[in-house]
NURO-797465 format. One record per residue (C-alpha): x, y, z; residue in one letter. Coordinates in steps of 0.02 Angstrom, whole numbers, plus 50000, padded with zeros to 5 digits. Layout:
<rs>
R   east  north     up  r
R      X      Y      Z  a
...
</rs>
This chain:
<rs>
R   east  north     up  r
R  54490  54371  56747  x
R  54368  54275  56837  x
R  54210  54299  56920  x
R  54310  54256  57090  x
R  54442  54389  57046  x
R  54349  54514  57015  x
R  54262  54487  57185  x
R  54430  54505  57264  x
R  54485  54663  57187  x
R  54373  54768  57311  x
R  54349  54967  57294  x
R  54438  54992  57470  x
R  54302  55122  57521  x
R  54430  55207  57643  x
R  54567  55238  57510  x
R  54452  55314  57409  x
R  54326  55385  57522  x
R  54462  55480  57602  x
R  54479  55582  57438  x
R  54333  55680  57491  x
R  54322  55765  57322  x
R  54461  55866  57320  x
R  54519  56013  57431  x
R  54412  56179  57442  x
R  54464  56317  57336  x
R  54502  56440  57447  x
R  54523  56638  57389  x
R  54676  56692  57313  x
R  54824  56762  57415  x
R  54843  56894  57277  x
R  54672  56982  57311  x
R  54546  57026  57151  x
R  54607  56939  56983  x
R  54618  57043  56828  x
R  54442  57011  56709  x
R  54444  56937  56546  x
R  54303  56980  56439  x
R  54298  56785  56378  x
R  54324  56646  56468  x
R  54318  56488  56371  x
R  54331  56317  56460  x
R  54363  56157  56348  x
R  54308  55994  56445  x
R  54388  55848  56344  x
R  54261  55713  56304  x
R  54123  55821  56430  x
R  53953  55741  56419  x
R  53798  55829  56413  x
R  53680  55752  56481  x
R  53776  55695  56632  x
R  53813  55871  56683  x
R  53614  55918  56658  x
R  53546  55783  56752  x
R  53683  55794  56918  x
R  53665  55989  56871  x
R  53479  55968  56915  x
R  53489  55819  57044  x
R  53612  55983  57148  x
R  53777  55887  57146  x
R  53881  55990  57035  x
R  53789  56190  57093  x
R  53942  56272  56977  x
R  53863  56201  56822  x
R  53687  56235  56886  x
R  53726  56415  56897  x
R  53802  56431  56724  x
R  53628  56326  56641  x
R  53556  56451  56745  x
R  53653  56606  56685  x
R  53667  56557  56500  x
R  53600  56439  56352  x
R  53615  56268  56339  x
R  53659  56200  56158  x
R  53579  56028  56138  x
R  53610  55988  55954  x
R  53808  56051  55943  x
R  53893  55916  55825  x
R  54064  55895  55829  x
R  54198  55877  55683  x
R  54216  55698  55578  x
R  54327  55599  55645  x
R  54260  55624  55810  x
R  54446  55619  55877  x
R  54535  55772  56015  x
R  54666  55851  55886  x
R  54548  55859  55745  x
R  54387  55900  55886  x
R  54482  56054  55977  x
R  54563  56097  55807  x
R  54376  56125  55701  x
R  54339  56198  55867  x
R  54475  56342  55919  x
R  54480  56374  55707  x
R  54303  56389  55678  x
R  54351  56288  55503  x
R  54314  56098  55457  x
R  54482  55977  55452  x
R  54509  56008  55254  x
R  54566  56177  55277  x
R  54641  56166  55472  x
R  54742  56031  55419  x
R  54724  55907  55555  x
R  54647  55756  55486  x
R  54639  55629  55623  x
R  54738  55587  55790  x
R  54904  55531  55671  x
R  54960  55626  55495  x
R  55050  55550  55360  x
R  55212  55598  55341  x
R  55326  55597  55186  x
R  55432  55416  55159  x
R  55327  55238  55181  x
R  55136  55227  55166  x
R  55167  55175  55383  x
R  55246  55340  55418  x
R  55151  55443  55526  x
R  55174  55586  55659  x
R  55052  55646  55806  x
R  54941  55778  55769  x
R  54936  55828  55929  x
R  55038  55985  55893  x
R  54986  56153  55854  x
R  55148  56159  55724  x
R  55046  56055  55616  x
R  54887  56177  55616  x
R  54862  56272  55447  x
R  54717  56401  55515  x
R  54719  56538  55629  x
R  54648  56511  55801  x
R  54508  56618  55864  x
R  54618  56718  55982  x
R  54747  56741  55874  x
R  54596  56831  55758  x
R  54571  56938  55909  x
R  54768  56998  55930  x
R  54746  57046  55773  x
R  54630  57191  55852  x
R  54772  57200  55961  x
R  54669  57091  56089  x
R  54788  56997  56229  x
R  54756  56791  56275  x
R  54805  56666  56413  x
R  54790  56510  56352  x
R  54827  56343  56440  x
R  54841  56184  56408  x
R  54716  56151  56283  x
R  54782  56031  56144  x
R  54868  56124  55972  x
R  54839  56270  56055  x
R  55013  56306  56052  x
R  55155  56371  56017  x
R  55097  56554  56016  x
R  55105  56628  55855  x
R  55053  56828  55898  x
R  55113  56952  55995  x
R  55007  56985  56183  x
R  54959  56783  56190  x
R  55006  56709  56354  x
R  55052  56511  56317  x
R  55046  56372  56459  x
R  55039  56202  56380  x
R  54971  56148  56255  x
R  55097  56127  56124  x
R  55080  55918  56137  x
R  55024  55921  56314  x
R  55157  55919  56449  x
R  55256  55787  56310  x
R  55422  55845  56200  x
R  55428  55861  56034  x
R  55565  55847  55939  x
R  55592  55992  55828  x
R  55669  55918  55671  x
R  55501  55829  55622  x
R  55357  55880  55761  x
R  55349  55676  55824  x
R  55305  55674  55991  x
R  55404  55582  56133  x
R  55445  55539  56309  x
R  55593  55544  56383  x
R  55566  55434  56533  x
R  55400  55333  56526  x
R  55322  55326  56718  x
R  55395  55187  56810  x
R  55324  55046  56941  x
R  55399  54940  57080  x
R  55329  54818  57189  x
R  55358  54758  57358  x
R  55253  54637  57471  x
R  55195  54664  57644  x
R  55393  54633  57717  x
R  55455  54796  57589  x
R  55545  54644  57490  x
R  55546  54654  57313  x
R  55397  54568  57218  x
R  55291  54529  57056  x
R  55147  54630  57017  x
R  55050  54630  57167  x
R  54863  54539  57149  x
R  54798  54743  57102  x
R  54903  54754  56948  x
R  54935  54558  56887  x
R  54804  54579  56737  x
R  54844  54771  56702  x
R  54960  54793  56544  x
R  55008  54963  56585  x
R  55075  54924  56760  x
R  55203  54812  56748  x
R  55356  54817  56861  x
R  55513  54893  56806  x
R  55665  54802  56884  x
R  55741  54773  57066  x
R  55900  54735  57158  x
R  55907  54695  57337  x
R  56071  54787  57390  x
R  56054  54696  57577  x
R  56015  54786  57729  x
R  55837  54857  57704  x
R  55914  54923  57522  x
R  55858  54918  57357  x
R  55933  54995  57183  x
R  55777  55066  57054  x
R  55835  55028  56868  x
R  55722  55144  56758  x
R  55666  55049  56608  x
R  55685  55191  56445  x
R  55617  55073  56311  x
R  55424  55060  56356  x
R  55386  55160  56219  x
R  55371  55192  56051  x
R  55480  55356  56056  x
R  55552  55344  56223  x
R  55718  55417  56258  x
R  55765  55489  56094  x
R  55876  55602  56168  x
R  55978  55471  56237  x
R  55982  55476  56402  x
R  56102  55319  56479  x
R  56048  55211  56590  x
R  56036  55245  56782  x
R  55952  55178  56932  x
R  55901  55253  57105  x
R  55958  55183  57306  x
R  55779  55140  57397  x
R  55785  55120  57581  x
R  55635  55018  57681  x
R  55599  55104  57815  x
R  55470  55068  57971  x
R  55358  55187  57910  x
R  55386  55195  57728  x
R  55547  55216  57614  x
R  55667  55322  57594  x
R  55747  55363  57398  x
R  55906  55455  57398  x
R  55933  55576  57255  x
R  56134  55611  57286  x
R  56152  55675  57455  x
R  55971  55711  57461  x
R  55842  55586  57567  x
R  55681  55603  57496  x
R  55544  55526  57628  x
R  55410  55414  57546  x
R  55272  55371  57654  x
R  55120  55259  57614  x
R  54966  55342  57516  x
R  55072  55513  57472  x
R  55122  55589  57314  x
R  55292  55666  57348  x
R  55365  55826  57333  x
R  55435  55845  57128  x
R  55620  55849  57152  x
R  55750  55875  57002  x
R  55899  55756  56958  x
R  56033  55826  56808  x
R  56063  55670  56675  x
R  56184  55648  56548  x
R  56133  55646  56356  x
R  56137  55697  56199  x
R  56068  55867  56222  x
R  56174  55927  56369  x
R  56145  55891  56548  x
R  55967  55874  56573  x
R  55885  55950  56735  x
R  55740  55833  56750  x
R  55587  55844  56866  x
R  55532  55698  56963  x
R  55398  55646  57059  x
R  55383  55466  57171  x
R  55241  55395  57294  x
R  55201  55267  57388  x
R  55059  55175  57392  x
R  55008  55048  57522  x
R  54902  54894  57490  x
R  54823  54719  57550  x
R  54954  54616  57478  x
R  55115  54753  57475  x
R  55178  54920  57433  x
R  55184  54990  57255  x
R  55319  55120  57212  x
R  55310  55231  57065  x
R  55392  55378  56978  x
R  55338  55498  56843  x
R  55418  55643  56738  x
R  55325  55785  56776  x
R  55367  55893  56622  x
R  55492  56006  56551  x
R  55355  56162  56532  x
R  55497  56266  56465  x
R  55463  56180  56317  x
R  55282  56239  56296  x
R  55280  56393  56394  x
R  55296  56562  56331  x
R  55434  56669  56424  x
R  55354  56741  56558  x
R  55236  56617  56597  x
R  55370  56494  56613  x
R  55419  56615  56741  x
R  55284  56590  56825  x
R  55256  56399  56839  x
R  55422  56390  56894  x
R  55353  56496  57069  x
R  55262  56334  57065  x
R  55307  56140  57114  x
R  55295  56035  56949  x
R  55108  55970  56901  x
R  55059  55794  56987  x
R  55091  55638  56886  x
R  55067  55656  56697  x
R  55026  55496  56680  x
R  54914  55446  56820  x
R  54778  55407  56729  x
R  54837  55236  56717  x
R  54747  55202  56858  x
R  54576  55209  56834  x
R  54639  55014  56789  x
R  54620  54938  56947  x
R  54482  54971  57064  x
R  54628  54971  57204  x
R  54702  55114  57122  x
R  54572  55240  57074  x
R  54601  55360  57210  x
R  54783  55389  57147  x
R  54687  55463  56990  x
R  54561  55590  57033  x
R  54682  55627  57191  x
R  54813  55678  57036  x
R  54664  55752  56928  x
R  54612  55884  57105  x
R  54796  55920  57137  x
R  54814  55959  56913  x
R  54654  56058  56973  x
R  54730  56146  57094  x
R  54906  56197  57017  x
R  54784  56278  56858  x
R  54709  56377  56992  x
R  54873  56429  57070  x
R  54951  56464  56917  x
R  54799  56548  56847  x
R  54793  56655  57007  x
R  54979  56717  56978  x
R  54946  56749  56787  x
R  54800  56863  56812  x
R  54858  56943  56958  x
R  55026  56975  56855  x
R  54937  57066  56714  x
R  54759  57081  56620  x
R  54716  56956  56464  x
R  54562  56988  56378  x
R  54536  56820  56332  x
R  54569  56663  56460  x
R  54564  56513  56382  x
R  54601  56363  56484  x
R  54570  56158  56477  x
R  54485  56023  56610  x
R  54554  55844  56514  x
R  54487  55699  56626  x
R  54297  55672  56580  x
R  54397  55587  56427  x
R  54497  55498  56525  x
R  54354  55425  56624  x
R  54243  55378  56473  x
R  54366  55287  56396  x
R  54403  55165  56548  x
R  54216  55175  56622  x
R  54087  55242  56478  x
R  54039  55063  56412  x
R  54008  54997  56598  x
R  53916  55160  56626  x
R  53806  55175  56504  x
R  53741  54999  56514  x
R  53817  54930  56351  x
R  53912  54793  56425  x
R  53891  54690  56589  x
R  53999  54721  56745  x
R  54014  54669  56934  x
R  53940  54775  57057  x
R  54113  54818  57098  x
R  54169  54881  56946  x
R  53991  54960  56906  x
R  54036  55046  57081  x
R  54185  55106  57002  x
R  54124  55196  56869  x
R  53999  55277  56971  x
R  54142  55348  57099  x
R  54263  55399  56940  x
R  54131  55496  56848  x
R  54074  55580  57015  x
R  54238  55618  57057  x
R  54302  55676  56907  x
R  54148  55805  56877  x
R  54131  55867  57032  x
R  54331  55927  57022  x
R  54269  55976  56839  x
R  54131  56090  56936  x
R  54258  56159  57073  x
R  54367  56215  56939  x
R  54213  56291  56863  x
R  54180  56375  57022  x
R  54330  56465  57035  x
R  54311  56533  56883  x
R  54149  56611  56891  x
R  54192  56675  57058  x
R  54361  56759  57046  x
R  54387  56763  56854  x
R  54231  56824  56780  x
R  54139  56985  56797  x
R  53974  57012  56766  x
R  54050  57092  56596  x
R  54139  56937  56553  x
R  54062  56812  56398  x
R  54093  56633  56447  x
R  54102  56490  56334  x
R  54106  56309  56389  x
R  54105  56174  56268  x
R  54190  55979  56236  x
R  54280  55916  56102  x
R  54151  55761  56061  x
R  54034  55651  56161  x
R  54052  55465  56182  x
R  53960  55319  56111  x
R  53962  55132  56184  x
R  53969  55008  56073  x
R  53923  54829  56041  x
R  54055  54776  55918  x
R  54233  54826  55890  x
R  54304  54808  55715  x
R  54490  54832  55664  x
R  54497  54909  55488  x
R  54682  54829  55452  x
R  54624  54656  55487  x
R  54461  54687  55348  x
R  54595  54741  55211  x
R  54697  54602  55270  x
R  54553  54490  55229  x
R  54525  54552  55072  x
R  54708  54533  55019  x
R  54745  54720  55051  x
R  54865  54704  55205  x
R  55013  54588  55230  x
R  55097  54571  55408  x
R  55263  54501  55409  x
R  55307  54344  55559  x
R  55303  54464  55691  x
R  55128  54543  55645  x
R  55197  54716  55587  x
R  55133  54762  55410  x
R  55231  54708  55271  x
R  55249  54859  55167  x
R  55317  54787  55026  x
R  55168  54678  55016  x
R  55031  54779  55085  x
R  54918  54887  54939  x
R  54803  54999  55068  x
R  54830  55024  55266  x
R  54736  55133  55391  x
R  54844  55215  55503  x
R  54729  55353  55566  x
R  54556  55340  55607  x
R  54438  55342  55473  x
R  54567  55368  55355  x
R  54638  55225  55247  x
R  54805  55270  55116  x
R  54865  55149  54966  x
R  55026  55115  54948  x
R  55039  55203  54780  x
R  55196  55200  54677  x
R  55274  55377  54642  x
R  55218  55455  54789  x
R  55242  55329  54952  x
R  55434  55269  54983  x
R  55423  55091  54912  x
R  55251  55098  54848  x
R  55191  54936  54751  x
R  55048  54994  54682  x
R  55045  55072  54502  x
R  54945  55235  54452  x
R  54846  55163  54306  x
R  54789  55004  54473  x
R  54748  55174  54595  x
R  54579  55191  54564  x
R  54522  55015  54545  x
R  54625  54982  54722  x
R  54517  55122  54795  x
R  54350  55048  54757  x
R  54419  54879  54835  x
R  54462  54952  54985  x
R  54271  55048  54973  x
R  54200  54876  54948  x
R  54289  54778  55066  x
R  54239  54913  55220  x
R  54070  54888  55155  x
R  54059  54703  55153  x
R  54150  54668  55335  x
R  54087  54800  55440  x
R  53942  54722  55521  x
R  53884  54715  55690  x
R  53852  54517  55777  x
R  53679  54530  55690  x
R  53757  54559  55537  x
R  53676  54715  55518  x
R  53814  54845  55411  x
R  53871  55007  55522  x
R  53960  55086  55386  x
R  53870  55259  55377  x
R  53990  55314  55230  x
R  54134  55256  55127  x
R  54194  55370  54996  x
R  54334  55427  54892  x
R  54443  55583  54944  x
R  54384  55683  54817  x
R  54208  55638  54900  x
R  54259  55675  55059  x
R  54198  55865  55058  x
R  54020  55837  55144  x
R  54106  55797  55296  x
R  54236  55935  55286  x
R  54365  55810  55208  x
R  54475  55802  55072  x
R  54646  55875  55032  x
R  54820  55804  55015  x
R  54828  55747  55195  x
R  54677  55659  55184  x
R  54664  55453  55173  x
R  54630  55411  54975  x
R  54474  55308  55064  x
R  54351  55407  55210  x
R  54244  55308  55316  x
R  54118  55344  55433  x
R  54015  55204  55563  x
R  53847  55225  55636  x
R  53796  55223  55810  x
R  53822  55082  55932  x
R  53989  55016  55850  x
R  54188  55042  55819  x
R  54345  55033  55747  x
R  54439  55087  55873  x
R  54350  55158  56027  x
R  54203  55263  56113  x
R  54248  55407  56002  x
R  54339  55425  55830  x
R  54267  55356  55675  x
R  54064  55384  55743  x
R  53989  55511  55640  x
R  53943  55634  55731  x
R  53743  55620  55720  x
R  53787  55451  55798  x
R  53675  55427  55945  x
R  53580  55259  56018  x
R  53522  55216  56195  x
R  53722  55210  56248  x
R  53764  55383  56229  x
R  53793  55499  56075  x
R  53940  55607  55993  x
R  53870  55757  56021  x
R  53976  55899  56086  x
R  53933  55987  56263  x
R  53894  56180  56238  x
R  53855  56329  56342  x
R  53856  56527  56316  x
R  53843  56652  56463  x
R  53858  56844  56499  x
R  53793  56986  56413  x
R  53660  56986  56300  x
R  53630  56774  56300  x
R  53459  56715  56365  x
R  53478  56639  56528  x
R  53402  56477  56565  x
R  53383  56434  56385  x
R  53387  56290  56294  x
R  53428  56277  56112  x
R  53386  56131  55986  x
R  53452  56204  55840  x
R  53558  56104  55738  x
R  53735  56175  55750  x
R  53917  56129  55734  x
R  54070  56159  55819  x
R  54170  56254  55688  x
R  54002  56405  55707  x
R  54074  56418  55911  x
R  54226  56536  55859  x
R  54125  56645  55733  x
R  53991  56675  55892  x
R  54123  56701  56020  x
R  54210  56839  55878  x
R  54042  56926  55833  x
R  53977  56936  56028  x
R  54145  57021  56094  x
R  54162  57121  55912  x
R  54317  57041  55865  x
R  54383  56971  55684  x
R  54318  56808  55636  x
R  54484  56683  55613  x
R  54536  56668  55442  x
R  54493  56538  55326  x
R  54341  56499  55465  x
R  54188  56392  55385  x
R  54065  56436  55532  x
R  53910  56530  55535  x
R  53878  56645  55703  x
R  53750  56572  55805  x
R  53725  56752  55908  x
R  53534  56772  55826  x
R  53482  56615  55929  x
R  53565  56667  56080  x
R  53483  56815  56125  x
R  53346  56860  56270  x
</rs>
């Protein structure tokens, strides 16, 4: 894209203006909420310092009263990889990866040294959780949305999410799917079918599914159900939807039923009943309209089946509830044009966890809430290396990141707000703490193409690894398997060559991973068996570890960055503050901790039993007044 383009591709200050930070939380219908004595708030990817300084500077108060109220943990380092499943999973534990289980984003699964399934499930999690500790002194939970945090395994816990976010999972071996993928269509400024429009031409994620002009003002939808790895496994045939142009927007008929789309709205979710494999399928949809310069952009999302990750009677309640907004929304944060259809999805998300919070406490007491803000991630992975300064940008797109990280936190801080003011008690213990920081970096490295170098990897014609040719592959980040003989499906490499090929691999990571100054960013390469230091090792760990220093990647802003990593573009560091009784208010602590020591404090300041099999140490000592 060229310096022209990007010009062109202006922030539309009244789209996004118009967002005005979300609605006002106002008081709930169902009068005082039933207190938890713990509240614990995960903010996925929340940074620090960014909340300290617009804490200070008076543009996010809710955060400023809880610094106020409670410590501040400066020094709180995360789990290695610095990745969300094995982040939240070290976390909610209180135990490092090699006895939780969950080694990276993607686990190795029995059959070729390529087969791998999501982590993000809480089926794959091997220690207890830190409220599940507490049911066993016949404490209650409501816990929502937080990643692995389900299914619930003990009796009194509330579940709302969280299994593999709002995402199915099919049971026979935990991989994770989508049914229907989200899908776009395009018309110009005449509501006639068109290519991307100029907003979306260079944005991979947004291409146009397919159109038909039916003649007079109509149009038939085909959903595309191939997008995706995973898509549609439970074979749902294909089928289309009637679009009508209308003067003031469209209309889509579901069946009998018109559903009005007019420009700049998110509808109203709406079900339609598909054939498939499984039965008829009752599936919630959700389409809007979106006008801009050059045309009209259509799109439709799935909005999630929570059945599948609710308990019971909280599925009970959502369903008093319209559907969430878009699941995937966060695709836009890719165009400038779009950003508004983002953090308007992450305040309405906001705003159904309040309502559905609201219903759940009013329903019943839980002594422990815990509950899940995901979009500072989001945000730093589209925006962090423009925002921190590591790479050049427009002033449009440095105005970008600006608006998306204000937006985003100051929803973060309503949220927050609501919680201190109708969900906590001046009894209640509050915890609020991210998975990992974020780190920009000046070079990007791809691990496969180093052991391709060194005669490690193969890829066949079509560039997909050539297992019967390929000795060592990393699948996962900072994790790299060999293709061993007797144990992987096809395996070409003998015992008696194992350990020779695993100081190859060692050697090769060491050679190759170098920055543009040629300066090495390998902080560690070692065996498995070597892997303990950093809470490694076990049968589901890669035969090879690797860590990389500050200011560089394999894969992105956060994963295989120790978590000391730190330079002038950020650090890895996790976000952590205590509040409530007995914790020094206004305090700051820089005492070196970790995350896995955050569920053995939490346990000793409310009395409760520490999770089993947790590594941590119980930071209450430092705490105190």
């Amino acid at each position: 894209m060229n310096q022209q383009e990007l010009q062109e591709r202006k922030l539309h200050s009244s789209k996004i203006g118009k967002h005005a930070r979300g609605a006002v939380t106002k008081p709930s219908e169902f009068g005082e909420l039933n207190h938890p004595e713990m509240i614990f708030l995960g903010i996925d990817g929340g940074v620090d310092s960014y909340i300290a300084r617009e804490a200070a500077a008076g543009n996010l108060p809710n955060f400023a009263r809880l610094l106020a109220r409670g410590t501040r943990l400066t020094e709180l380092r995360t789990a290695h990889p610095s990745i969300t499943p094995t982040c939240w999973s070290s976390i909610m534990t209180g135990a490092t990866p090699e006895i939780h289980g969950i080694m990276a984003d993607r686990l190795y699964k029995a059959g070729q040294v390529t087969d791998i399934v999501t982590s993000y499930n809480g089926q794959h999690l091997l220690a207890e959780r830190f409220w599940d500790a507490a049911a066993r002194a016949g404490k209650t939970a409501l816990v929502s949305g937080i990643p692995l945090s389900g299914p619930a395994v003990s009796p009194g816990i509330r579940q709302c999410g969280g299994l593999c976010f709002y995402r199915h999972t099919k049971p026979d071996d935990r991989r994770e799917f989508y049914d229907i993928p989200m899908q776009l269509w395009f018309f110009d400024t005449k509501k006639k079918p068109s290519g991307p429009l100029k907003n979306f031409a260079d944005v991979p994620q947004q291409k146009p599914s397919p159109v038909a002009d039916l003649g007079n003002g109509r149009f038939r939808l085909d959903m595309k159900l191939d997008l995706e790895p995973g898509t549609n496994y439970r074979n749902i045939p294909p089928f289309s939807w009637e679009l009508r142009a209308d003067e003031d927007g469209f209309t889509l008929f579901n069946g009998p039923e018109e559903i009005k789309l007019l420009p700049d709205e998110e509808g109203q979710p709406f079900f339609r009943d598909l054939p498939s494999d499984a039965g008829v399928l009752s599936m919630p949809f959700r389409f809007g309209c979106y006008a801009f310069d050059d045309g009209f952009l259509i799109l439709s999302d799935v909005t999630g089946d929570l059945g599948d990750v609710c308990t019971p009677d909280m599925y009970e309640i959502t369903k008093q509830l319209p559907p969430p907004p878009l699941d995937k929304a966060w695709t836009f944060f890719n165009s400038p044009a779009t950003a508004h259809i983002a953090t308007e999805s992450c305040s309405r998300e906001t705003d159904w966890q309040i309502e559905m919070l609201r219903r759940a406490l009013a329903q019943k007491k839980s002594d422990i809430l815990v509950t899940y803000f995901p979009w500072p991630d989001t945000v730093n992975h589209f925006f962090w290396q423009v925002f921190s300064k590591c790479i050049n940008s427009t002033p449009e797109i440095a105005e970008l990141a600006e608006y998306a990280y204000r937006e985003t936190y100051a929803t973060a801080d309503r949220y927050l707000g609501f919680l201190l003011d109708e969900v906590a008690d001046d009894n209640t213990i509050l915890m609020l703490t991210s998975d990992h920081g974020s780190l920009g970096h000046v070079a990007d490295n791809n691990v496969n193409a180093v052991l391709n170098k060194a005669g490690l990897l193969s890829y066949d014609e079509n560039r997909k690894i050539d297992v019967a040719k390929t000795r060592a592959v990393c699948l996962a980040c900072g994790h790299v398997r060999i293709n061993l003989q007797g144990r992987e499906e096809g395996g070409i490499v003998p015992q008696e060559k194992y350990e020779d090929t695993v100081y190859e691999v060692i050697a090769a990571l060491q050679d190759n991973l170098r920055g543009p100054d040629g300066r090495p960013f390998l902080a560690f390469a070692v065996r498995r068996e070597e892997a303990g230091f950093f809470g490694l090792g076990g049968p589901n760990c890669g035969d090879v570890v690797f860590g990389l220093t500050a200011g560089y990647a394999a894969m992105t802003i956060h994963a295989e960055q120790i978590p000391t990593a730190r330079s002038q573009y950020g650090n890895m560091l996790s976000l952590g503050i205590f509040a409530g009784p007995g914790i020094a208010e206004g305090k700051t602590l820089t005492l070196p901790c970790r995350t896995v020591d955050l569920a053995p404090t939490l346990c000793e300041l409310l009395n409760w039993p520490r999770p089993r099999n947790s590594t941590g140490v119980s930071l209450v000592p430092w705490l105190g007044k």
